[in-house]
C-alpha positions in Angstrom: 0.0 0.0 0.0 0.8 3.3 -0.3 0.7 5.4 3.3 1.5 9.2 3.4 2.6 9.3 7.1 2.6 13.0 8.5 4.9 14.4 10.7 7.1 11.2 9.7 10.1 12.8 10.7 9.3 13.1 14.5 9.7 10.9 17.6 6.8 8.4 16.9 6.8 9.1 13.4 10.4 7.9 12.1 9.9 5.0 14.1 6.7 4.2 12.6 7.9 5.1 9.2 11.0 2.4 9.9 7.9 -0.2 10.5 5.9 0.3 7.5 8.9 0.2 5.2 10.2 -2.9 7.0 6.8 -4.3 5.8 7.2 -3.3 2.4 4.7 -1.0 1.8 5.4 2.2 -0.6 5.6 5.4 2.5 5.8 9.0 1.8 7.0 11.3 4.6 5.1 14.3 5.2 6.9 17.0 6.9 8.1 20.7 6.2 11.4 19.7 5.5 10.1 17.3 3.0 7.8 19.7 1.2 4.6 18.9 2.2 3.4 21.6 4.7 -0.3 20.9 6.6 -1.2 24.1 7.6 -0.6 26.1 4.0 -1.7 22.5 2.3 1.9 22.8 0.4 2.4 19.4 -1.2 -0.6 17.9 0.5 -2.6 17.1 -3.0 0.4 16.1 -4.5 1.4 13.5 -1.6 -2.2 12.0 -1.0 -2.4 10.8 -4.7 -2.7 6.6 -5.0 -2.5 7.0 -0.5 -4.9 4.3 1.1 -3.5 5.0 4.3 -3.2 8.5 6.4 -0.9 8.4 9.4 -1.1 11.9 11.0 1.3 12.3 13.9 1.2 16.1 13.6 1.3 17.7 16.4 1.6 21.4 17.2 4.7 23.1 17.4 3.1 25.7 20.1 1.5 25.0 23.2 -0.1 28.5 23.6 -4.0 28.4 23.9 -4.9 30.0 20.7 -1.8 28.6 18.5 -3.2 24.7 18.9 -6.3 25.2 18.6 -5.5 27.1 15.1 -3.0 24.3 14.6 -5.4 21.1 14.2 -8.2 23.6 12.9 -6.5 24.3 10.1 -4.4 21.1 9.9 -7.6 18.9 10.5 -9.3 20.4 7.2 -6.3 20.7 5.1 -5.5 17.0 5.7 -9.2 15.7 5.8 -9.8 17.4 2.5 -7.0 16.2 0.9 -7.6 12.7 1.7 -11.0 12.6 0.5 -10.0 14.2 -2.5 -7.8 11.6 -2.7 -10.2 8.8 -2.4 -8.2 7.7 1.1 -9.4 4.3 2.8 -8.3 4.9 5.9 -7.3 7.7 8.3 -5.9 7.1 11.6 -4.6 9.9 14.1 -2.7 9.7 17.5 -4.8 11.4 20.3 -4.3 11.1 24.0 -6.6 8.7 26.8 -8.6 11.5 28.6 -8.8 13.8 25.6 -12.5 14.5 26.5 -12.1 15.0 29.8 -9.8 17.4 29.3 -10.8 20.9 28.1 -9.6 22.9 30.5 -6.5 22.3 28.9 -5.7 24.7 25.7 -4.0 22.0 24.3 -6.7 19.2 24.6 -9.1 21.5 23.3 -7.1 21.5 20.5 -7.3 17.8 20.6 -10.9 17.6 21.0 -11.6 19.9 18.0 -9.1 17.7 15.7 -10.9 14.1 17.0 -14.7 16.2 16.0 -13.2 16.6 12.3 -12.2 13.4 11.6 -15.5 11.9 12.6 -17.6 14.6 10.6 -15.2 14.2 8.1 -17.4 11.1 6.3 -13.8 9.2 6.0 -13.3 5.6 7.4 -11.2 6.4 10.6 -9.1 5.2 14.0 -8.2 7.9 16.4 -5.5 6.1 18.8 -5.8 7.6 22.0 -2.1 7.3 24.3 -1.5 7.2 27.4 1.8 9.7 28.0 4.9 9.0 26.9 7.8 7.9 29.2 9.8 10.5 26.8 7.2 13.2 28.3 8.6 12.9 31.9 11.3 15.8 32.0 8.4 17.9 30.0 6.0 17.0 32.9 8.1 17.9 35.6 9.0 21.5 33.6 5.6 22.0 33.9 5.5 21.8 37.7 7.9 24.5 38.2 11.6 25.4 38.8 11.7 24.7 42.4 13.2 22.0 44.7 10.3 21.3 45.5 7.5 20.2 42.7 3.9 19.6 43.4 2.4 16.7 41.2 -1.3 15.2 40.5 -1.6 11.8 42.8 -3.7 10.7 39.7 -2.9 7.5 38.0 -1.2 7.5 35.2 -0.2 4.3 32.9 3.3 5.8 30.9 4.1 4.2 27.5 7.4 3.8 25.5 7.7 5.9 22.2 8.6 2.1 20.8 5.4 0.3 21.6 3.2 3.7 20.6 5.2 3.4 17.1 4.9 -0.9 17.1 0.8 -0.1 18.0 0.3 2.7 14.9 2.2 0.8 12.6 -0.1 -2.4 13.2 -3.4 -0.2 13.5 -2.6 1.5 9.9 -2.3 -1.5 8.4 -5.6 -3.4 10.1 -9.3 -2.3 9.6 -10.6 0.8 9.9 -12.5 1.0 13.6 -14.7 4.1 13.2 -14.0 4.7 16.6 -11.4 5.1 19.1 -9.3 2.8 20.3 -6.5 3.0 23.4 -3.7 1.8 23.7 -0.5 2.0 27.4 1.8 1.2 28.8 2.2 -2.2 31.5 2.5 -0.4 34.6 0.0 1.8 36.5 1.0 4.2 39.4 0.4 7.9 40.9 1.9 10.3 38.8 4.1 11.9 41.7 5.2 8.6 42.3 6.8 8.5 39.0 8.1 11.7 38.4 9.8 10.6 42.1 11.3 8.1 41.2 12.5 9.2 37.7 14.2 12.3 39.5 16.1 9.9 42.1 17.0 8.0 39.2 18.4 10.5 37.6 20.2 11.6 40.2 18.2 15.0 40.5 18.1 15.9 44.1 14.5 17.8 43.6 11.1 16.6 46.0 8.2 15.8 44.6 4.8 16.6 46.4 1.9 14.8 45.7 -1.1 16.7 45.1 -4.9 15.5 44.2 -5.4 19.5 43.4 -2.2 20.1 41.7 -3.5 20.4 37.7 -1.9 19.3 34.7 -1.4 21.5 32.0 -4.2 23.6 33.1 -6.6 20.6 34.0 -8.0 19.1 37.1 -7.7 15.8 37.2 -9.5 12.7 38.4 -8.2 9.4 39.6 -8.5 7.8 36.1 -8.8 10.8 33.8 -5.3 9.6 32.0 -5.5 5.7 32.0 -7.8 3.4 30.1 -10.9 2.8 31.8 -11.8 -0.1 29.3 -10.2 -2.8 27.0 -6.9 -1.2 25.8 -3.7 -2.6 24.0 -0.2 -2.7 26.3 3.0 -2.2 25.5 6.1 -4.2 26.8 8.2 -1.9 28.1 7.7 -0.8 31.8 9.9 2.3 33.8 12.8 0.3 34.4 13.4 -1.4 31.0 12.4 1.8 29.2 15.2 3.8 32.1 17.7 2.0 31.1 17.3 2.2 27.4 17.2 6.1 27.6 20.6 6.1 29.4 19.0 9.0 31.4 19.8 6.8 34.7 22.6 8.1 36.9 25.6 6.3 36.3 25.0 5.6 32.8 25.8 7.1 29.6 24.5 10.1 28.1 
């Protein structure tokens, strides 16, 4: 098949781009750098032509209110269009577990408008919804401040490795289309604060983590299981310690 994967350049998408190939199937890498631009629709016509697959791994490269929401807006259309133009069989998009519950958050509004599109859009469709990456962790704790000490949700949270998100989009583009949403985590389940603990003692970062039930994330209150699957969902492998040691963020080990 032929499958025009967008933002095929980035952490989830060159790894999912390896997969596809690996499986033999024609791919087409949509990026800026490669020409094909979603938000001015650059290239977009050109690169869906003959696609039966969509991958779009686009993400925003703002996290200001106004910018993401204008970012899958405008992306959303350009790419929907363009793919039924195109005649495509099968869209799928990453999303996040929790994205509905969620719009406090400038960001998951964004997320919540781009998920609306693709099911008006009329196209056959999977929207994957993710629990966080591992690869988030340092972002998560920037967001809690610059202090020693960081105040953190107690809410659960069920991390994934970049690896199994790209091994579980790789295998969804090429299944069924599911015309609905489907979610996919990590192995391991624990409080949020208890993580970001023990990735900062790993780490060798003297900083204290408080846990906090009001404490929000990203501008959202949180409930118990607002970020892990609350149904069926698809696991990955790779739990904290095995995915630790592969970064070679642990203290001790290499850079």
């Amino acid at each position: 098949m032929k499958i025009l994967v967008i933002g095929g350049t980035g952490r989830i998408g060159s790894k999912v781009v390896d997969r596809l190939h690996a499986a033999g199937h024609e791919i087409v890498v949509a990026a800026p750098s490669t020409g094909i631009d979603v938000l001015s629709g650059e290239g977009l016509a050109a690169a869906m032509a003959g696609t039966e697959v969509v991958v779009d791994l686009a993400n925003s490269p703002s996290f200001e209110d106004a910018a993401v929401l204008s970012f899958f807006v405008t992306a959303g259309h350009n790419i929907l269009a363009a793919a039924a133009k195109a005649g495509v069989r099968h869209h799928v998009a990453l999303s996040v577990v929790g994205t509905d519950k969620l719009a406090a958050s400038g960001y998951f509004r964004g997320k919540i408008a781009q998920e609306r599109l693709i099911r008006d859009s009329g196209l056959a469709y999977t929207i994957i919804h993710s629990t966080q990456f591992f690869e988030f962790l340092p972002g998560i704790l920037q967001s809690a401040g610059d202090g020693q000490t960081l105040q953190l949700p107690t809410a659960a949270v069920q991390p994934i490795a970049a690896e199994d998100v790209a091994d579980a989009v790789a295998r969804i583009a090429l299944q069924a289309p599911a015309n609905d949403v489907v979610e996919i985590a990590g192995p391991e389940r624990e409080s949020m604060a208890v993580l970001a603990q023990r990735f900062l003692q790993a780490t060798g970062d003297a900083r204290e983590v408080v846990g906090d039930a009001q404490a929000r994330y990203f501008g959202a209150q949180l409930q118990q299981d607002t970020l892990v699957p609350v149904g069926q969902a698809w696991l990955g492998t790779i739990g904290f310690e095995r995915w630790l040691q592969q970064s070679g963020l642990a203290q001790g080990q290499p850079a």
